[in-house]
Steps between C-alpha positions, in 0.01 A plus 500: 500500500650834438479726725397893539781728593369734839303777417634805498379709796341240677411590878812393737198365722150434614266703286397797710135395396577170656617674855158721499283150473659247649661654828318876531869651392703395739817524350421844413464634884731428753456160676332519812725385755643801624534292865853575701597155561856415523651510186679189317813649598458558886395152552771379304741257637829352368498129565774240399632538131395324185752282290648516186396709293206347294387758230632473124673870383263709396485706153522811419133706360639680216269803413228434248528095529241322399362251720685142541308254361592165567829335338528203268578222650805460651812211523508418838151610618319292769197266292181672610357294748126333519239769432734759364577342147389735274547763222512850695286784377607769362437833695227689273232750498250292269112506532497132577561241735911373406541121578834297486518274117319202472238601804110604425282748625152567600238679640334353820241776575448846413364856707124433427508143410161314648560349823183450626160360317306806325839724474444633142743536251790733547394845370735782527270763406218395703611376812298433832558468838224201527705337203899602651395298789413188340840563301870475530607786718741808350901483574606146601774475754551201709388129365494152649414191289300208782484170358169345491623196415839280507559536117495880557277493181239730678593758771347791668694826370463770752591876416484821691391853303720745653365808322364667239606743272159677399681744199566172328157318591260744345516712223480896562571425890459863683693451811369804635178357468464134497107369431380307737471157292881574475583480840217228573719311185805520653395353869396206319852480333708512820526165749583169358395250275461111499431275231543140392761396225538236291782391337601229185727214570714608212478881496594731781175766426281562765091550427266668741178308547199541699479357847380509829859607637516817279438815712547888470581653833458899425433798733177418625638115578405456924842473691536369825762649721669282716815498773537748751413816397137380360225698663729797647354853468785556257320286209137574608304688217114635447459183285662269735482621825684191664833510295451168335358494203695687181343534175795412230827483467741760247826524387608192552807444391723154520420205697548111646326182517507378820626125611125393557414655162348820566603866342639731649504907336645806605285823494771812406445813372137586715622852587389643123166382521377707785480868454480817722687431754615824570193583653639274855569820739605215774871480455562145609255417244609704236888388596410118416273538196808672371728237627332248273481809189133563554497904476350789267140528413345335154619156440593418082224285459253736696322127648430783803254686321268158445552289841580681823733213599784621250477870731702542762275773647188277528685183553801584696569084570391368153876531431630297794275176344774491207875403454496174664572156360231303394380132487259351223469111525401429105424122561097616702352798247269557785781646783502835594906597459638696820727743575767427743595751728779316698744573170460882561381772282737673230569468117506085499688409211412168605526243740635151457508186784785290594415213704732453860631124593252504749201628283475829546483747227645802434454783259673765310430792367644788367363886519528631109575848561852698561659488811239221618549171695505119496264314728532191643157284660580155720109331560455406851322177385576205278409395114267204499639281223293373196252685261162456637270802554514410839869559496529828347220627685708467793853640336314790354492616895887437539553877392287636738675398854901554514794754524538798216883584466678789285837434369820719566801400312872544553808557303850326525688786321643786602268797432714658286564203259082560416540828293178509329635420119434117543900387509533181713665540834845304594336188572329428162167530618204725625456286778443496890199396717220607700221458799113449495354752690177434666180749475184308653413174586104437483400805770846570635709794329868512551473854332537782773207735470291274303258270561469167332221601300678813419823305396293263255288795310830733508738266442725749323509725820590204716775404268694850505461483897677206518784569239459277196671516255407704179514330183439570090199377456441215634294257261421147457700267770450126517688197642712250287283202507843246548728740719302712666689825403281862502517662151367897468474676227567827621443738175621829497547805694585854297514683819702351681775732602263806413547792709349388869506114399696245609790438273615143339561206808584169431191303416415814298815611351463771206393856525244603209399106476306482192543121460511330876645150572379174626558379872609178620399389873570236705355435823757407820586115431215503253256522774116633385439643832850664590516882546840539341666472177751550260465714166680579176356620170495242245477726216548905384291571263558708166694509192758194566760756272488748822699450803212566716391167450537171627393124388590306840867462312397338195673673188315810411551452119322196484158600721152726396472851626245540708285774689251535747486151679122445569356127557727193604397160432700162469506224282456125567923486452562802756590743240367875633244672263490873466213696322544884471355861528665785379724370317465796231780687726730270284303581125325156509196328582462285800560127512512175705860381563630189649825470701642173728572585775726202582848360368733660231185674320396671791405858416481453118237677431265416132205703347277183455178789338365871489199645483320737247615875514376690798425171667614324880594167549284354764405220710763234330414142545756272393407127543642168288366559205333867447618801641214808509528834548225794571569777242409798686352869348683405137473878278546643824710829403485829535304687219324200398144392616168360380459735222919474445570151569894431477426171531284238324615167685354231541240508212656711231335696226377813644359344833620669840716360731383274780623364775568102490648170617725359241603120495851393372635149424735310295354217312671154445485211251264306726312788657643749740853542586663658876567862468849597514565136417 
């Protein structure tokens, strides 16, 4: 395939149209943690020194050079190993999903696909809200594929709608003044999808069908909020005046299934869907609405002007009833999904579970914001074994009773070996470790000042108190599924070192981080439930021709560049998966990338696909024989909208762009072959 060269001009990163929709413009105000907790630096401590050093030289970034793309292959270079065997893509800027030779491609499901009996036919130009919520929900992010049966020839695929980007849903979209059916359109696009797939013996494509598991959840879905903060006068409301019942669920972004089969979804940018609060006078109040970016008067979307629940002034606690993880067991289409309360309240990336020898679970998640925190949640209870409904009736309450920790993480270099441009310190690595700090356990708060209550619906608040650590947006963490090692995504961070922000620290080592890096974590002896571990970033992201960068060693000729770091996921060999947003700050699109993380390939980093122009990779699942990916707001640039659409992905011709689940697999002369294989 030949491929474009980049465009000329193209935006060095996420579309500013994007920022407005999908997070309420964060990245254009300052980040909201303007706490004093000790910085990086003061709680910095120089333990015992590192080895060798590890780290191959690094090159030179001549002005003006292009991008590295990857090299031919090499004499001497390690075989790839199981599940990374294949033809890299190219880096590109192409209105179309980019697979590896010899692999196929298709669509799973599209934004307004039927899901439901009676959903009509997909009609841009006469869309409902009684029709949007019998159909596949707008923006894709996080997806999980549940086996119905042992063939995995039919599977429940489950999908959360993060957002929606109204200017590129409806033609001749006012945002000043948004028509009611608009708005009532796009509640019905937000929350999560379920629907049964079916797949051929011999061909990787997966086909929607009708069944009695397939399910819209959308903003008028019931919620039930559970754990320790349900019922407190903090989440009480006109509607619900005992704190326990929350219509919807929005912005969800990535997400987990659980060891007893269950999904788990984080709820993250809430603070641009509620407007005016700059009418709170009280300035307690008004200091932890802003802590969580919930300030100014008319919202983008203006939902305030058609439900008082989306205005701060008339619903001063509608706010606290979102950014929590929650739980949606797909398997009973009759079960109301709940909000757990015990995981605190911020900008949940996500939340994944890692099961303790003695079966008790713990999650992580990461707050997707600047300067924000990782969590850490040990259940007080124990997983029941086995997939009855009995079972995960009872592990759906393991997140509600346990300890809440924040982490704070340590250096082993010198401060002045971490100068902000990204160059490794003496030892070869950005390494050192780190302490689990706890917040609340069930009513208990170990937060001075704070109640437990307090600490669980302002977690953010309790987290400076204590000292945590700040970190580039943290995103998608989940536990190898062999060794047991944490991997974060943490993003990027363009402020850090701003005037009257912390400068670079170890785990976070470049000033002006447009690209972030991926963490490596590793419990003490391996240990689930320990409260202290050791660190080092496994990768640096960027252009691999710039010595900012870093590929845990491996030769930085011979890997992908690679920007943004958003969703983790591993395959059925160990390898690390990597799916991206952002990664326009290099002139490309974003991709999925593979990279082992073990033996003499560790750190070499492939482009296995990309996504249309304007597009983010979400939501990766990578199993034996079909890897899928969520392609997320595809035309999504600035200048372009309904009536300009930059993109025309998936359908062609002159349709608009929509939001969809795209299957990938590489057939075989009997049927399907491994990926990577």
């Amino acid at each position: 395939m030949k491929f474009l060269p980049l465009l000329a001009g193209h935006s060095p990163s996420r579309a500013s149209v994007t920022c407005t929709y999908r997070c309420g413009d964060a990245c254009f105000h300052d980040a909201p943690n303007t706490s004093d907790n000790p910085t990086f630096a003061e709680v910095l401590g120089a333990v015992s020194r590192r080895g060798a050093l590890k780290a191959t030289a690094v090159v030179a970034l001549a002005a003006g050079t292009p991008i590295a793309l990857a090299a031919p292959a090499a004499a001497g270079r390690p075989k790839p190993p199981p599940g990374t065997d294949y033809q890299r893509v190219r880096p590109n800027t192409l209105d179309a999903v980019v697979v590896p030779e010899g692999y196929q491609q298709g669509i799973v499901i599209r934004w307004g696909d039927a899901v439901l009996p009676g959903a009509p036919e997909f009609d841009f130009d006469h869309q409902t809200a009684e029709a949007q919520a019998k159909q596949f929900g707008y923006n894709c992010d996080f997806a999980a594929l549940l086996p119905l049966d042992r063939w995995g020839l039919s599977s429940l695929l489950v999908t959360n709608h993060e957002y929606t980007s109204e200017e590129f849903m409806f033609r001749g979209y006012d945002r000043d003044n948004p028509t009611e059916e608009q708005v009532k359109i796009a509640w019905a696009a937000h929350g999560l999808t379920v629907v049964q797939v079916s797949r051929g013996r011999d061909t990787g494509h997966l086909r929607p069908r009708m069944s009695r598991y397939n399910r819209r959840i959308t903003l008028h879905t019931p919620f039930k909020v559970t754990g320790p903060a349900a019922g407190s006068d903090l989440l009480k409301t006109a509607a619900d005046p005992t704190g326990t019942v929350v219509l919807g669920t929005m912005n969800n972004c990535a997400g987990g299934v659980t060891p007893w089969g269950t999904i788990l979804s984080g709820e993250e940018n809430i603070n641009q869907y509620f407007g005016n609060a700059e009418t709170v006078t009280d300035p307690v109040a008004r200091k932890r609405y802003a802590r969580y970016g919930i300030k100014g008067t008319a919202t983008t979307r203006k939902w305030e002007r058609f439900d008082a629940r989306w205005d701060i002034a008339r619903e001063p606690n509608e706010a606290h009833r979102f950014g929590w993880v929650i739980e949606l067991d797909p398997n009973d289409p009759d079960s109301a999904p709940v909000k757990h309360t015990h995981l605190g309240r911020f900008k949940h990336e996500t939340a994944n579970i890692r099961v303790a020898k003695d079966g008790r679970v713990v999650a992580y998640s990461g707050d997707d914001e600047r300067f924000e925190y990782i969590y850490k949640f040990i259940s007080k209870g124990r997983m029941k074994p086995g997939d009855s409904a009995h079972a995960r009736r009872h592990n759906m309450t393991l997140l509600d009773d346990g300890t809440l920790y924040v982490g704070r993480f340590t250096g082993d270099s010198p401060a002045a070996e971490i100068d902000g441009t990204g160059k490794l310190p003496k030892d070869g690595e950005f390494d050192g470790g780190g302490e689990w700090i706890p917040l609340a356990s069930g009513t208990k708060s170990f937060v001075d000042g704070m109640t437990a209550e307090e600490v669980y619906v302002f977690t953010r608040e309790a987290a400076d108190r204590v000292g945590a650590t700040k970190m580039d947006r943290p995103e998608d963490i989940q536990a190898h599924p062999r060794t047991g090692r944490i991997y974060c995504a943490l993003s990027n961070n363009v402020e850090r070192g701003n005037p009257g922000k912390e400068g670079a620290t170890e785990p976070n080592p470049r000033l002006n981080n447009k690209h972030g890096q991926v963490l490596e974590l590793e419990e003490r002896r391996g240990d689930a439930l320990a409260l202290t571990f050791s660190w080092r970033l496994f990768l640096v992201c960027g252009d691999p021709a710039s010595p900012d960068t870093y590929f845990a060693g491996f030769p930085k000729d011979q890997v992908s560049p690679i920007s943004s770091p958003d969703n983790v996921a591993f395959d059925k060999h160990g390898n690390l998966w990597i799916s991206t947003d952002s990664a326009g700050a290099l002139g490309i699109n974003d991709g999925l990338y593979s990279v082992p993380l073990e033996g003499r390939n560790r750190g070499e980093l492939k482009l296995f696909l990309t996504v249309p122009r304007g597009a983010e990779t979400c939501g990766p699942i990578v199993e034996e024989k079909i890897v899928t990916v969520c392609v997320q707001h595809p035309g999504e640039v600035d200048g372009a909208n309904a009536d300009k659409p930059a993109s025309h992905w998936p359908d062609g011709g002159e349709n608009q762009p929509r939001p969809s689940v795209v299957a990938v697999w590489k057939p075989g002369k009997h049927g399907l072959s491994d990926i990577g294989s």
